[in-house]
MIKE-778023 format. One line per field, with one value per residue (C-alpha): z, y negated, x negated. Coordinates in steps of 0.5 Angstrom, whole numbers. Example, Ala and Ser with C-alpha at 12.3 -4.5 7.8 and 13.67 -1.06 7.14 Angstrom:
// MIKE-778023
up <- 16:14
north <- 9:2
east <- -25:-27
***
This chain:
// MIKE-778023
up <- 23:22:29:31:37:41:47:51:56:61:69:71:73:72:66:63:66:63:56:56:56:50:46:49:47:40:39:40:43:47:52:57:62:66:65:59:60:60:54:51:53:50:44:43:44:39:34:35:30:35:40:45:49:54:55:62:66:72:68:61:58:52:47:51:49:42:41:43:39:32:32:35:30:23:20:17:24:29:30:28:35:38:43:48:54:58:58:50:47:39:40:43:38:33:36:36:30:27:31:27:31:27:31:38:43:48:55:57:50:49:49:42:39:42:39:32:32:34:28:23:25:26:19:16:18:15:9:11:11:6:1:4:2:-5:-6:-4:-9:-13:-12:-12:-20:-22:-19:-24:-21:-15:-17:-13:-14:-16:-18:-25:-25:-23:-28:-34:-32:-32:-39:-42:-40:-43:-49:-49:-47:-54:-59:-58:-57:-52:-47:-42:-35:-31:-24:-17:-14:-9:-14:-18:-25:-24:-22:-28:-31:-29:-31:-38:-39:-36:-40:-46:-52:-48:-42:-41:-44:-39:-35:-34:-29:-28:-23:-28:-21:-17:-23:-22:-29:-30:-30:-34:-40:-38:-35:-40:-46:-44:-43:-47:-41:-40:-45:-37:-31:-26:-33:-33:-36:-42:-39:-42:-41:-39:-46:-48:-42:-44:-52:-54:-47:-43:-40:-35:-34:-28:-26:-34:-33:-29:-35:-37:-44:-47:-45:-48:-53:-54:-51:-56:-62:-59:-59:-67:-70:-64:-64:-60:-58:-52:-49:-51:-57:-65:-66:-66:-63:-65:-60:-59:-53:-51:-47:-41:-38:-31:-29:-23:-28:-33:-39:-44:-40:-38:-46:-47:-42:-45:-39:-44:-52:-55:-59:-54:-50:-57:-57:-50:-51:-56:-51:-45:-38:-32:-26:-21:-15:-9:-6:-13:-12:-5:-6:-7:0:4:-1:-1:7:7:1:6:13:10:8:12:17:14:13:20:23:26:27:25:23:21:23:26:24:27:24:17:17:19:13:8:10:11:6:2:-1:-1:-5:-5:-2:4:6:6:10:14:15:16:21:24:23:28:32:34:40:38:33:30:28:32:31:36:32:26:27:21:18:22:18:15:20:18:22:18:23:18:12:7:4:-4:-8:-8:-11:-7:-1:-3:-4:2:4:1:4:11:11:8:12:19:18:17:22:26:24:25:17:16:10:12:18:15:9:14:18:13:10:3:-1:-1:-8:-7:-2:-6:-11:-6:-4:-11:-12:-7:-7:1:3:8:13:12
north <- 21:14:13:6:2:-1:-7:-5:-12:-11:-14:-7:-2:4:2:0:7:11:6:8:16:17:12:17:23:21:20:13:9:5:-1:-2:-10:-13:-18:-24:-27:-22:-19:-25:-23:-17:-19:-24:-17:-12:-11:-9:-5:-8:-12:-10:-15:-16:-23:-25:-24:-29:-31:-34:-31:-26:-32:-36:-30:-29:-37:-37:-30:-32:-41:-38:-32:-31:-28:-22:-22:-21:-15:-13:-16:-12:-16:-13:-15:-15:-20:-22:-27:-29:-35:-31:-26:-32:-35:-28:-27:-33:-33:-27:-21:-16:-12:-14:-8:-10:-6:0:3:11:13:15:10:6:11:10:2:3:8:3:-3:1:5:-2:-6:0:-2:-9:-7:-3:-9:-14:-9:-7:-16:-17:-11:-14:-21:-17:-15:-23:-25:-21:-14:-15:-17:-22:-28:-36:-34:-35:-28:-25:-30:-27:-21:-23:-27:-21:-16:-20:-21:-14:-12:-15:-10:-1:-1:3:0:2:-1:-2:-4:-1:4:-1:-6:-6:-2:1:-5:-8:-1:-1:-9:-9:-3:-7:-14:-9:-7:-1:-2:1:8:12:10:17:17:22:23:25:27:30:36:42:43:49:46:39:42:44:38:33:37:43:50:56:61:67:62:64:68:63:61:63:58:53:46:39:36:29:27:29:26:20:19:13:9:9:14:11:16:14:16:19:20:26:30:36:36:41:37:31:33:35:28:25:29:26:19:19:25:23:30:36:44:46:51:58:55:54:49:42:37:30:23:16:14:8:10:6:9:7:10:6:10:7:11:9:11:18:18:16:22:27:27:23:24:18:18:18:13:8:10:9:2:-1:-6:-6:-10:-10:-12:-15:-13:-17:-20:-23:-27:-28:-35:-30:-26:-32:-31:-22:-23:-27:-22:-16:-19:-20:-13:-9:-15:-12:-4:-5:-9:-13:-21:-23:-31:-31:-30:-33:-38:-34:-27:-31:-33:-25:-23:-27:-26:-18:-15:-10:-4:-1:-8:-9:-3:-2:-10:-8:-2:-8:-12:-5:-4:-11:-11:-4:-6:-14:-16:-23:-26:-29:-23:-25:-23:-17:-14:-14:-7:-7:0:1:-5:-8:-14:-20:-20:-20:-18:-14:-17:-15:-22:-21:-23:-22:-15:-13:-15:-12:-5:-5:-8:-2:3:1:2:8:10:8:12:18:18:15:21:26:27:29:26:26:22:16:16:14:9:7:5:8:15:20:20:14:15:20:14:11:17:18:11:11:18:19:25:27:26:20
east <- 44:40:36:34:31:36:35:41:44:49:48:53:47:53:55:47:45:52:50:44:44:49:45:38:43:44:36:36:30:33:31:36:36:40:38:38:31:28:31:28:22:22:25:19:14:17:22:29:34:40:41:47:50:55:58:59:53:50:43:47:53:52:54:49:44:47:45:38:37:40:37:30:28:29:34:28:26:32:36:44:48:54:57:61:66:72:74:75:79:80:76:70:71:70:64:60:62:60:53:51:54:56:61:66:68:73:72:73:73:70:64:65:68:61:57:61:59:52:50:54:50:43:44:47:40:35:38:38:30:30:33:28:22:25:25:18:16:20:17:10:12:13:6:2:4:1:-5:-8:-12:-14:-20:-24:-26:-20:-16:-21:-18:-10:-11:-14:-9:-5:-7:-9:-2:1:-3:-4:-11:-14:-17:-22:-23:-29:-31:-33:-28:-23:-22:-15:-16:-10:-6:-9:-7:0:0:-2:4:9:7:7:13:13:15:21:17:13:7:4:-4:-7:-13:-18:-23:-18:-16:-20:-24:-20:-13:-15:-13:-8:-5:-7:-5:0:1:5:8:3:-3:-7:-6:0:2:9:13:11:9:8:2:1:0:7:10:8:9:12:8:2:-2:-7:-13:-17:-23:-25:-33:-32:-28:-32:-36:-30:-25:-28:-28:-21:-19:-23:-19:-12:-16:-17:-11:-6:-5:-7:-5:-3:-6:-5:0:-3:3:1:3:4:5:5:1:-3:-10:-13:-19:-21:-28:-33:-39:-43:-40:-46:-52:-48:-48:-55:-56:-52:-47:-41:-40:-42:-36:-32:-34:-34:-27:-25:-28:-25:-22:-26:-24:-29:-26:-30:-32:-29:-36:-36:-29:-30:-24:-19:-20:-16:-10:-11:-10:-4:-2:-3:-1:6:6:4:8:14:13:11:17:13:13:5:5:-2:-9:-14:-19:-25:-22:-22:-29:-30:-27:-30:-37:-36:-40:-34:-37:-29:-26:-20:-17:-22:-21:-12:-15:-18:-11:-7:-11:-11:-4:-1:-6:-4:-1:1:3:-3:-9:-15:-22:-22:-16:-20:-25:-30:-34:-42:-46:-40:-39:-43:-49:-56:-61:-66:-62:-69:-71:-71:-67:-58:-57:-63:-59:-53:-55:-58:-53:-49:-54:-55:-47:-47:-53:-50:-43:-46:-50:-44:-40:-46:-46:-39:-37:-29:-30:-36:-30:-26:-29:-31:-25:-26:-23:-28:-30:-33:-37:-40:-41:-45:-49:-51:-52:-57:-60:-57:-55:-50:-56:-57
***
């Protein structure tokens, strides 16, 4: 059973109470008033799944109520209406009705009745959410696949992927972690003649080295120990679409040399097996590596990387498209608003100013990570700058910014943030990671980038 918030108004202590118990009884969370201003009140603080409201009562009549609930909120926004009265009449049926209530009860009705009633009009507005959240993931896909921006910088990247997405080629993305390469990924496939075909990822960093093979190419049953069914590899999941493989510069040197094969031959064995499979897959790689100095140091094969970087793609990182953070905020504030279920109207100018100065070493994600937060935590409908929490050193001060030139300060930058979360976390790195607001892979970049350890 759907279980829903529920605002209960009725001036009659007994039946409010009696009303109360079996919605409580049925799971419901409920908030139950005698009176009408006061369930504006609380309509204005919080979301509702239903607004059940008797009619006649001292402060203003249920029609009353119904009338300032349904002219002031959006429709996204208020709740499913059941009226309920004994005293009904067709022309109050009709006017309830016509305000936007979804249901009428007559009293005295049973207990039952009304609980049948209200699991309808709940469940009938988590699919009214539920569609309104699938719109806006719809309307997401047509605004370059949600990928966000007005910038030149972001805009290279978007009439790239476009005019790559008419041809095969392989494709590699590259940029810092938190980005978007996989949004970029994701859209090149879905502007591609392949788009009704699989796009299959794979987390290349998140694969032991003992399984990559056989995730990427497949296993014959008993081809290992645990191996006692065939498998198909990614490869094979993906034949005549796309396979994404992020993160492609932690692939071990035996494994790249068998990517490299199914790169040039477009086949491969699975696993324990001697027969050769054939596919037709489009490859985009994503790594946050430099793959020509890994190679240069043995650490990646050469051929590979030439075969990877036919066409490549550098994403750029968010403090070099800082125009575009004002138009990510709105972008997330509406949704994580609508995941929510709460009314956010905007952010402040104070709390603007905050987030473009920040300095981002996570991007993209760590700012939505930003917004979320700042959304669950908001009080009002307008986000202030208190709501806005930032990682240790992320905030715009810059009290000891080293003088030099901009890449200088923005390393340091980077590692004064790293260094002060992980001695916030008394240097553990799943505690800085998450302060931070940033995976644990890439705090692992930052520490190798700037030889920390995890004492800082």
């Amino acid at each position: 059973m759907t279980h829903g918030s529920i605002l209960l108004v009725d001036d009659e202590p007994k039946i409010r109470g009696a009303l109360a118990a079996a919605l409580r009884d049925e799971q419901h969370d409920v908030t139950a008033t005698g009176s009408p201003r006061e369930a504006l009140r609380v309509l204005n603080e919080r979301p509702f799944d239903l607004l059940i409201v008797d009619n006649l009562m001292p402060e203003m009549t249920g029609l009353e109520l119904i009338r300032e609930v349904t002219s002031t909120m959006p429709v996204g926004e208020r709740p499913e209406i059941l009226m309920m009265t004994a005293h009904a009449t067709i022309e109050s049926a009709i006017e309830a009705m016509k305000l936007g209530a979804v249901d009428y009860l007559q009293k005295p009705f049973e207990i039952d009745e009304f609980l049948v009633v209200v699991r309808r009009a709940v469940e009938r507005e988590r699919l009214r959410t539920h569609r309104d959240y699938l719109i806006t993931e719809r309307d997401e896909r047509f605004n370059n696949y949600g990928i966000v921006g007005g910038s030149k910088a972001i805009q290279d990247v978007v009439r790239t992927a476009k005019l790559v997405a008419q041809s095969r080629s392989t494709v590699l993305l590259t940029g810092e972690t938190g980005t978007g390469k996989e949004l970029v990924a994701r859209a090149i496939h879905d502007w591609s003649g392949q788009r009704e075909m699989p796009l299959v990822k794979v987390n290349c960093a998140a694969l032991p080295e003992s399984l990559i093979e056989s995730e990427l190419f497949g296993h014959v049953r008993g081809a290992f120990t645990g191996a006692v069914a065939n498998k198909k590899g990614r490869f094979a999941l993906a034949d005549g679409g796309t396979l994404f493989l992020d993160e492609v510069g932690t692939v071990s040197l035996t494994a790249q040399a068998k990517l490299l094969r199914v790169l040039q031959e477009r086949e491969f064995e699975p696993v324990g097996s001697e027969r050769t499979v054939k596919v037709d897959v489009r490859v985009i790689a994503a790594t946050n590596r430099d793959l020509r100095h890994m190679a240069g140091d043995g650490q990646f094969l050469e051929d590979l990387y030439y075969r990877l970087n036919v066409i490549p793609i550098s994403v750029p990182p968010l403090r070099e498209r800082r125009e575009d953070i004002p138009l990510l905020v709105d972008h997330f504030v509406a949704r994580h608003a609508t995941r929510a279920g709460k009314h956010i109207e905007g952010i402040s100018a104070e709390a603007m100013t905050q987030l473009t100065q920040a300095s981002w070493p996570g991007n993209v994600r760590e700012l939505e990570n930003a917004i979320e937060r700042a959304v669950v935590l908001s009080t009002s409908p307008i986000i202030q700058a208190r709501d806005i929490t930032f990682a240790p050193g992320l905030a715009t001060a810059q009290a000891g910014l080293p003088s030099g030139n901009l890449k200088t300060n923005l390393d340091w930058v980077e590692r004064e943030t790293v260094r002060r979360a992980l001695g916030a976390s008394r240097g553990v790195k799943k505690d800085a990671a998450e302060a931070m607001g940033i995976s644990q892979r890439a705090l692992s970049y930052y520490l190798a980038k700037h030889r920390l350890d995890s004492a800082g």
